[in-house]
C-alpha positions in Angstrom: 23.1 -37.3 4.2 24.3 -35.0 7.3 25.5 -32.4 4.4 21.6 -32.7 3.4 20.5 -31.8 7.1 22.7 -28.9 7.4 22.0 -27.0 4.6 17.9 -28.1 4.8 18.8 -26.4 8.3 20.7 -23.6 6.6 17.8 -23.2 4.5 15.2 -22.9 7.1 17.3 -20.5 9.4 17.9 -18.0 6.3 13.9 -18.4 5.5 12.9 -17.7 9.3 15.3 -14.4 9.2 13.9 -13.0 6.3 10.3 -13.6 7.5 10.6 -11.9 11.0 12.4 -9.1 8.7 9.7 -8.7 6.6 7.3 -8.7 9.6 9.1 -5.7 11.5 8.7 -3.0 8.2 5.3 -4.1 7.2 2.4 -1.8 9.3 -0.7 -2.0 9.4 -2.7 0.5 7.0 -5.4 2.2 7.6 -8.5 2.3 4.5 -7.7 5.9 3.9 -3.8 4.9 3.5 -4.2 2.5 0.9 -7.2 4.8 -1.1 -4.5 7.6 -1.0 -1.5 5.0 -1.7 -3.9 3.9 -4.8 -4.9 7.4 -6.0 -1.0 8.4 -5.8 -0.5 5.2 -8.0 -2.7 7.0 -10.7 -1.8 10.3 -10.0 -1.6 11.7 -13.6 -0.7 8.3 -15.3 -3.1 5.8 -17.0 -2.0 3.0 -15.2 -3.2 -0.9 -15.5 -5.1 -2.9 -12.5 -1.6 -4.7 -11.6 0.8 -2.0 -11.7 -1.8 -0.2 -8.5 -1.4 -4.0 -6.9 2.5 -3.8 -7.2 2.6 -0.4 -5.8 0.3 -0.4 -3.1 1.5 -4.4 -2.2 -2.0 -5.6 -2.1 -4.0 -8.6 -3.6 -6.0 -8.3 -7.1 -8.9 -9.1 -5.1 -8.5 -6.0 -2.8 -7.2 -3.9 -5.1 -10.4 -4.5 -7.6 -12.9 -3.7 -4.1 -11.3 -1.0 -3.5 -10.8 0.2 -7.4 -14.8 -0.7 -7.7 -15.4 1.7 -4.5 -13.3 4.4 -6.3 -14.8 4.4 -9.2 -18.0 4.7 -7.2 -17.2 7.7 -5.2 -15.9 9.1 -8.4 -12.0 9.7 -7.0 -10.7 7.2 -10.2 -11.7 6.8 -13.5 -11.8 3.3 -15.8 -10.5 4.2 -19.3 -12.3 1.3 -21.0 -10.6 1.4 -24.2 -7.6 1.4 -22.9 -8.9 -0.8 -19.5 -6.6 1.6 -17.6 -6.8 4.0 -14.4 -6.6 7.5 -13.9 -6.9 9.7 -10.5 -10.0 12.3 -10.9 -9.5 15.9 -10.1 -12.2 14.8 -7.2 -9.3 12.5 -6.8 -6.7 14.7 -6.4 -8.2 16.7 -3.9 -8.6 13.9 -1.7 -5.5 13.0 -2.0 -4.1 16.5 -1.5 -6.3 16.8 2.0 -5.1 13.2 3.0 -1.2 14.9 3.0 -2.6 18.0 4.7 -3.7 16.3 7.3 -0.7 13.4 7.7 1.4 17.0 8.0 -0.9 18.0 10.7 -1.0 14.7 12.7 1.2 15.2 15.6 1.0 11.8 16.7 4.0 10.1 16.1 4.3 6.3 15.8 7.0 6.1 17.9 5.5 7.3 21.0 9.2 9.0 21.9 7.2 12.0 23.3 5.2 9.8 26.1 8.9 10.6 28.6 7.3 14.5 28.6 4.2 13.9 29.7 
């Protein structure tokens, strides 16, 4: 019975590290962020609705708003036939002015510059 207890405990104490892991790398994202991280998932491919949610680590609810808001704006396509994806030139110029402008950010998430100031 105590052998029970310890590895329950074992168990719990592996579960809690990998949790407060997981919590330090994930950041929040911003809408623009994921609409890029989603076009860059179709970038050039025809891709399916679940290979966008395993890429961009969203839920198939999400990842179908933001697919139907897309396909509204006309930045993806919906290959019927095929019921695949595919990044529009429109598309790909968004997603080309979204890295422009990451480059050009020159706020850094760190904050390591705020000892100048």
């Amino acid at each position: 019975m105590q052998r029970i207890i310890v590895l329950v405990d074992l168990i719990d104490n592996i579960f809690i590290r990998q949790c407060s892991i997981k919590s330090n790398t994930m950041k929040y994202r911003d809408k623009n962020e994921i609409i890029a991280q989603i076009l860059e998932s179709a970038n050039g491919n025809r891709v399916r609705l679940t290979k966008i949610m395993y890429d961009v680590y969203i839920s198939h609810t999400v990842t179908k708003e933001y697919l139907t808001l897309l396909i509204e704006r006309g930045l993806i396509q919906y290959l019927d036939g095929e019921r695949t994806f595919k990044t529009t030139e429109k598309g790909m110029n968004f997603l080309r002015i979204y890295s422009k402008a990451q480059e050009l950010n020159p706020i850094s998430t760190k904050f390591s510059s705020r000892k100048e100031i």
